[in-house]
C-alpha positions in Angstrom: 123.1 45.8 115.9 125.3 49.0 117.0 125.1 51.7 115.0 128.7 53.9 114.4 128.9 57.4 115.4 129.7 58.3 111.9 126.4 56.5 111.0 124.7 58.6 112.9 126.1 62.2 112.6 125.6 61.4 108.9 122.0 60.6 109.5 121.6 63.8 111.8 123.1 66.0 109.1 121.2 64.6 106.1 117.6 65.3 107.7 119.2 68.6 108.7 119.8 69.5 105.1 116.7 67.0 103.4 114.9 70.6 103.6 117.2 72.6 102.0 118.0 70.2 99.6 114.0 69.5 98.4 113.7 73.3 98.3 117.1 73.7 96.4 115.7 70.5 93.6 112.5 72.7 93.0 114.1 75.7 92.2 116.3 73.4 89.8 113.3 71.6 88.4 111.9 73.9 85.6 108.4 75.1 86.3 106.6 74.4 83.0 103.3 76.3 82.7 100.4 76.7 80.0 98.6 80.7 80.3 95.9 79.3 81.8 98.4 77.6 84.6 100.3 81.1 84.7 97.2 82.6 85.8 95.9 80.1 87.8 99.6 80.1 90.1 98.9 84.1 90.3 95.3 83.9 91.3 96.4 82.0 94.6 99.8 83.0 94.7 100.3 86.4 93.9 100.7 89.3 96.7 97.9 91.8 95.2 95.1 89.0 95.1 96.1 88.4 98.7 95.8 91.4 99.9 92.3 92.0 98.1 91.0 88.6 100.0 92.3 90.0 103.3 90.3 93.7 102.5 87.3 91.3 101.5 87.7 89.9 105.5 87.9 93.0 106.9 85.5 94.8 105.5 83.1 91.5 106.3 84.4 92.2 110.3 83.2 95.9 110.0 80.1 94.8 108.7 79.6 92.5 111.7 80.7 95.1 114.1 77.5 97.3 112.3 75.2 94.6 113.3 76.1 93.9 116.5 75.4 97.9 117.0 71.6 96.6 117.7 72.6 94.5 120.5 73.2 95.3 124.1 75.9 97.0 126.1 76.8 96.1 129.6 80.0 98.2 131.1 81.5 97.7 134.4 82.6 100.8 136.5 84.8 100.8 140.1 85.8 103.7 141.5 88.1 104.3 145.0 88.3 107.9 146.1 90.7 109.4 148.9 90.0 112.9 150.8 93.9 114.1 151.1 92.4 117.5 152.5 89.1 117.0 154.7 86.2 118.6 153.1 84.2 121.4 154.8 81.1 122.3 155.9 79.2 125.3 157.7 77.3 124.6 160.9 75.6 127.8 163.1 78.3 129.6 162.1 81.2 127.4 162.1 83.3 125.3 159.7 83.8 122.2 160.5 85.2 119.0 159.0 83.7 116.7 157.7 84.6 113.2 158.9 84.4 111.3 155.2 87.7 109.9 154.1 87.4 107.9 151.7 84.9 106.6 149.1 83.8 103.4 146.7 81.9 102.3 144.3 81.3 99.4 141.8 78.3 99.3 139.2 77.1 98.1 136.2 75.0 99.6 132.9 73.4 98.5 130.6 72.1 100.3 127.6 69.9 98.6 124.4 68.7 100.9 121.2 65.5 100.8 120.8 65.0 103.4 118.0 67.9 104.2 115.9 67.8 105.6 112.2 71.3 106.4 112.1 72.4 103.1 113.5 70.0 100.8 110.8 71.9 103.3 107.8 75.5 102.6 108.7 74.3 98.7 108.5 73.2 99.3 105.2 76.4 101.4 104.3 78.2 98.3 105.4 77.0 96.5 103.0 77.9 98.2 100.7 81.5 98.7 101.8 81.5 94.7 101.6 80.3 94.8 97.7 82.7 97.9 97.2 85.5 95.5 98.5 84.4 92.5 96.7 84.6 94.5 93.5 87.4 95.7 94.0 89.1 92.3 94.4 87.3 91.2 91.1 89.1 93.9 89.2 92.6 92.9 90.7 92.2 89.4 89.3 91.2 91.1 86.1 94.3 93.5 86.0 96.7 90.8 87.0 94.9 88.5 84.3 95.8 91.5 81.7 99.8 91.8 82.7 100.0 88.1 82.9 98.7 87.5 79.5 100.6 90.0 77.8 103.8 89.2 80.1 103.0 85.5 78.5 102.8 86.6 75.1 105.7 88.4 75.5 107.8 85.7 76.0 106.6 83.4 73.6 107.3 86.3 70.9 110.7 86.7 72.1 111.3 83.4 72.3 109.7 82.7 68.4 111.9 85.6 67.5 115.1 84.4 68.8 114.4 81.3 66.5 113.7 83.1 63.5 117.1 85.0 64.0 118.6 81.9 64.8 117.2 80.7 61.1 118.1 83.5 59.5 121.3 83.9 61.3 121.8 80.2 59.3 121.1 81.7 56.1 123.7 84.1 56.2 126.0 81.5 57.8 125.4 79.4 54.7 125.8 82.0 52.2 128.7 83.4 53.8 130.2 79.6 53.3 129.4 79.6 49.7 130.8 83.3 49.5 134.0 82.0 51.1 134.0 78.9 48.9 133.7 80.7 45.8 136.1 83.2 46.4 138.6 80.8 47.5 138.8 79.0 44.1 137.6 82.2 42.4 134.6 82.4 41.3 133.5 84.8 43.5 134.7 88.4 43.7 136.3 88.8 47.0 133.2 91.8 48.1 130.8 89.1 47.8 133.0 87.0 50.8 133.3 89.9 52.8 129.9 91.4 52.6 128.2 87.9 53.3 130.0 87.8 56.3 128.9 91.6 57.3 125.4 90.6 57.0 126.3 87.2 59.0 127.9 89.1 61.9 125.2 92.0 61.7 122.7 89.3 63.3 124.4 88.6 66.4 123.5 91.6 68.0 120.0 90.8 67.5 120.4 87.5 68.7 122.0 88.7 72.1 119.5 91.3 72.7 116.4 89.1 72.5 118.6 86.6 74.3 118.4 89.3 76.7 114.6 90.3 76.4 113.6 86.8 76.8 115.6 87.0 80.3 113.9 90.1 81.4 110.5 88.8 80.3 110.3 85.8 82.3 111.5 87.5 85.2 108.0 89.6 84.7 106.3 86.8 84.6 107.7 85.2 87.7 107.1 88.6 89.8 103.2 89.0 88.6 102.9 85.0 89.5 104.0 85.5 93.1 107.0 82.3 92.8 110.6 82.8 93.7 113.2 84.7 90.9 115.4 82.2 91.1 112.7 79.6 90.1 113.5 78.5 86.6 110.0 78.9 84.4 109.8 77.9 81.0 106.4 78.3 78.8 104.2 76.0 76.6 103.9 76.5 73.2 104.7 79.3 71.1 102.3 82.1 69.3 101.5 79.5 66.2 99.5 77.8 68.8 97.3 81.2 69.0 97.6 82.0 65.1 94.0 80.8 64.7 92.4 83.5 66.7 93.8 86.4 64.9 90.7 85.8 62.5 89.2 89.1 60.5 86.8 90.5 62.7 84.0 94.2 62.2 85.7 96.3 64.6 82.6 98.3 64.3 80.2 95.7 67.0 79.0 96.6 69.6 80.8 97.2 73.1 79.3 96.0 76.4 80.7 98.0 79.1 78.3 96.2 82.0 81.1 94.1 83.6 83.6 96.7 83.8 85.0 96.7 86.9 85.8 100.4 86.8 82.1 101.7 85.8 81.0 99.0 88.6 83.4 100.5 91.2 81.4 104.2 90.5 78.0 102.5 90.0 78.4 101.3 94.0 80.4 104.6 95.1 76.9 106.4 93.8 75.3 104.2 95.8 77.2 104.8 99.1 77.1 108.7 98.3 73.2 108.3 98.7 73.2 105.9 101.1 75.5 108.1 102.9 73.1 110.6 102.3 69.9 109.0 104.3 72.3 108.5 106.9 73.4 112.1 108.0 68.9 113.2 107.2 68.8 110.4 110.4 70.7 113.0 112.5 67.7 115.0 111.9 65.7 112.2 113.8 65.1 111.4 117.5 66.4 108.8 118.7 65.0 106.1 121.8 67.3 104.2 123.9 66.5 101.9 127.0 68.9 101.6 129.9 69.4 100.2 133.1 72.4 100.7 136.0 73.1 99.3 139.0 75.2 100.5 141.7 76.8 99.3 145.0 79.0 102.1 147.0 79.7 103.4 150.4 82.3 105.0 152.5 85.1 105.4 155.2 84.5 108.1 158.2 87.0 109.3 160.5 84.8 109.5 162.9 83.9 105.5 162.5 87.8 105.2 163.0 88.3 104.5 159.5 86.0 101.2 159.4 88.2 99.5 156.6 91.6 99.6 158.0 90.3 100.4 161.7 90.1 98.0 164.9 86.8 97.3 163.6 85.4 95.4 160.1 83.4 97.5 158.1 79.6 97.2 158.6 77.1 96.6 155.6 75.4 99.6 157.3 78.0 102.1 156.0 77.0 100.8 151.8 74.3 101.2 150.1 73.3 99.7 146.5 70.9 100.9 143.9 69.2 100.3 140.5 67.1 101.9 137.8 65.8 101.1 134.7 64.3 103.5 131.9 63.9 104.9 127.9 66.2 107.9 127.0 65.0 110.1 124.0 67.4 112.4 121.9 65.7 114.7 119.8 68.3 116.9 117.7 66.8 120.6 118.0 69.8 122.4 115.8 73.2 121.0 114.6 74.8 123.5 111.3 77.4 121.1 110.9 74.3 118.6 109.8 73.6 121.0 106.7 76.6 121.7 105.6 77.6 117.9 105.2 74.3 117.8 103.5 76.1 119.8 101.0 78.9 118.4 100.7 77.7 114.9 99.8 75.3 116.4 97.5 78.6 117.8 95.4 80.2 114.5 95.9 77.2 113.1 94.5 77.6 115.3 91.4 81.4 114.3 91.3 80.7 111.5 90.5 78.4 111.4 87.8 80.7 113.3 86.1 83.6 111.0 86.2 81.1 108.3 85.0 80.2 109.8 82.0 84.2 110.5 81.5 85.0 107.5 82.0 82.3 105.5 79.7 83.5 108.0 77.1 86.9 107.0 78.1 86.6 103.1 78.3 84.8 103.0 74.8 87.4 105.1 72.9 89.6 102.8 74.4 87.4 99.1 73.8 87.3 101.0 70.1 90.9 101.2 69.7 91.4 98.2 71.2 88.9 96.6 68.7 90.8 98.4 65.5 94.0 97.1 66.6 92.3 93.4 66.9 91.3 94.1 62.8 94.3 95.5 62.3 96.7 92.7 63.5 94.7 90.8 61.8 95.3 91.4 58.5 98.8 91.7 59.2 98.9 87.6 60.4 97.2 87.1 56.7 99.7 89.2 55.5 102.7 88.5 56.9 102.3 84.5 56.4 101.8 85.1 52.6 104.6 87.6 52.3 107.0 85.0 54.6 106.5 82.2 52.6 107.0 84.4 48.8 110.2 85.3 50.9 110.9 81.8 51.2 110.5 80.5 48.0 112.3 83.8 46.3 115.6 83.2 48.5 115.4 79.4 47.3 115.1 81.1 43.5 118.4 83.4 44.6 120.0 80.1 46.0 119.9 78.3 43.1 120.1 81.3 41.0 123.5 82.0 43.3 125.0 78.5 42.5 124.8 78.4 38.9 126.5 81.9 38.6 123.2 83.5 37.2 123.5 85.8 40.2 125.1 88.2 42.5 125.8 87.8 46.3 123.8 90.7 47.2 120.9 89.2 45.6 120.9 86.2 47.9 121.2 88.5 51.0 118.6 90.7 50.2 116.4 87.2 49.7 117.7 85.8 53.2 117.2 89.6 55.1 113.7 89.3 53.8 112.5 85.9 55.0 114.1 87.1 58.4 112.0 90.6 58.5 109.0 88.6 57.2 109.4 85.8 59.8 109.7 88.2 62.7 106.8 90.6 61.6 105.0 87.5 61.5 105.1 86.9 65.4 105.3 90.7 66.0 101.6 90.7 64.0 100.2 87.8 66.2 101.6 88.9 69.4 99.7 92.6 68.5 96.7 90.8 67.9 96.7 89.1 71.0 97.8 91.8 73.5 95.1 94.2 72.2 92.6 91.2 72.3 94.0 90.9 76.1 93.3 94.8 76.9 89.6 94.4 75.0 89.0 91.8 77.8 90.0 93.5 80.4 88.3 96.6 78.9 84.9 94.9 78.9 85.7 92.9 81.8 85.7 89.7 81.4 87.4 87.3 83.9 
């Protein structure tokens, strides 16, 4: 069976695009994610843990290159020499030429330490480098867990607020229907029509700007995860789902600073300082290397009639080959540079302590604070779920209150304004709780 032309530029142009198109359906397929998922894409996704794994490989290739300082060296050396002016010699009295013109020679060394102090330190300060790195990649995943937590939270609380406006956006849509109802067969005073629509309208800028916040905050989100801006991301949930955690807690506990990654950084910096340290007292200390060279060379005379580009082949007469073997020992006498680096390190050293006990001031005012907000936001959840539901069941008071003439407009809108404010400081109190329970984590460090 023959297939048509058009068949097959059709097929041709189909598995042409079938790439483009798959790639153009996952950006249109919504990528739903849980915080856990968010963080999980960013862990394996996201430029900054990347570039902390590829340190992690380096700095494991330096400390390879530190070991492989104990094995032996071998080096190649040529060399081809030409005499453009004859060199001279005296002879009873005269000068005469003499009849070298050219010269070569190959050879190889070797050299193996035998006794090296500063050599076995710069391992050790490798290793170190290595843990440094490591560290340092630990507290990247714990940053990046902070900003996508709180970018996560973030949306879920503009999101939650966007629907609370939208409810009370409702309420004023409904009692600016009843205000335009009564007034049209009226019953109403014609203030009452327009000021429930004031109060309707008033909301729309609201809505738009957290419209617009919601926008901006999953386009956060999808930078710190590493996936595409035009990717379409939507999230799980919304903060009711973390109400539960915002229990009353004693601000007062103890804080654990051991895992954080900040303090750890300085703890292995003092370490490297004295490691650094027993490194430059080795340049105080001899030093024993063994070493072996061989060498084959000869040369061209004039005399000979230039034996390698002459009438005649070069004889194994005119080269000659050597080798010797044997220990070399360094003993430093007087270097000043060694004691003034001495010095140095030993203010570096002091540096350092310092900006340890700063920062461990530092971290626990801030785990403190951190803590009070936690307490803080707290109480507020209690409070603002209790006050939104009396805000509730007042505006359905003022609603039936409203209906039966008892009483005013503004009553109703004062009710329906305050189930709004109590709805949104209700999500503004959990979203408080969680963020500061997110910088207590990273605080303390936990991963």
């Amino acid at each position: 069976m023959k297939v048509s032309l058009s068949k097959k530029m059709s097929i041709m142009v189909i598995a042409l695009l079938s790439p483009w198109l798959m790639n153009a359906q996952n950006k249109l397929t919504p990528l739903e994610v849980t915080l856990e998922e968010a963080i999980e894409i960013a862990l394996s996704e996201s430029p900054t843990i990347r570039i902390a794994d590829q340190e992690i490989a380096r700095v494991d290739y330096s400390k390879k290159s530190a070991w492989q300082g104990l094995l032996p060296t071998l080096d190649g050396t040529g060399q081809y020499s030409k005499y453009l002016v004859p060199g001279t010699m005296s002879l009873a009295g005269m000068k005469i030429d003499m009849p070298t013109d050219w010269n070569v020679s190959l050879g190889l060394q070797a050299a193996l330490p035998l006794i090296a102090p500063g050599l076995w330190k710069s391992i050790q300060l490798s290793e170190l480098d290595l843990q440094m790195a490591v560290e340092q990649a630990r507290s990247s995943k714990i940053n990046l867990r902070n900003q996508i937590s709180i970018a996560y939270y973030n949306i879920l609380l503009a999101q939650d607020s966007y629907k609370v406006l939208q409810d009370g956006y409702a309420l004023a849509e409904e009692n600016y229907k009843q205000a335009k109802k009564r007034f049209e067969t009226g019953v109403a005073a014609e203030y009452d029509y327009l000021s429930a629509e004031v109060s309707m309208t008033n909301l729309q800028p609201q809505i738009v700007q957290v419209e617009h916040g919601i926008v901006q905050a999953k386009l956060l989100l999808k930078v710190l995860m590493g996936v595409e801006v035009s990717q379409t991301i939507n999230t799980k949930g919304n903060l009711a789902d973390y109400e539960g955690q915002a229990i009353l807690l004693n601000a007062q506990r103890e804080i654990d600073l051991t895992n954080n990654t900040d303090l750890k950084q300085l703890e292995i910096g003092q370490l490297q300082i004295a490691k650094a340290r027993e490194a430059l007292s080795t340049q105080f200390m001899p030093t024993l290397a063994a070493f072996g060279q061989y060498t084959y060379g000869g040369q061209g005379n004039k005399a000979m009639n230039s034996p390698l580009f002459g009438d005649r082949p070069a004889s194994k007469d005119w080269f000659g080959q050597g080798l010797i073997v044997g220990v070399q020992l360094s003993v430093p006498i007087f270097h000043a540079s060694n004691f003034t680096k001495l010095k140095q390190n030993k203010i570096q050293a002091n540096e350092l302590k310092l900006q340890q006990e700063l920062l461990e001031n530092t971290l626990k005012l801030q785990a403190r604070t951190a803590l009070d907000n936690m307490e803080k936001a707290s109480k507020q959840v209690e409070v603002t779920k209790k006050a939104y539901t009396l805000a509730q069941k007042a505006y359905d008071i003022s609603a039936k209150r409203y209906e039966t003439g008892v009483s005013v407009m503004i009553e109703l809108q004062q009710a329906s304004v305050a189930v709004t404010q109590m709805g949104l400081s209700h999500e503004q109190a959990i979203s408080d709780y969680l963020t500061a329970k997110a910088d207590y984590e990273k605080i303390i460090g936990q991963q």
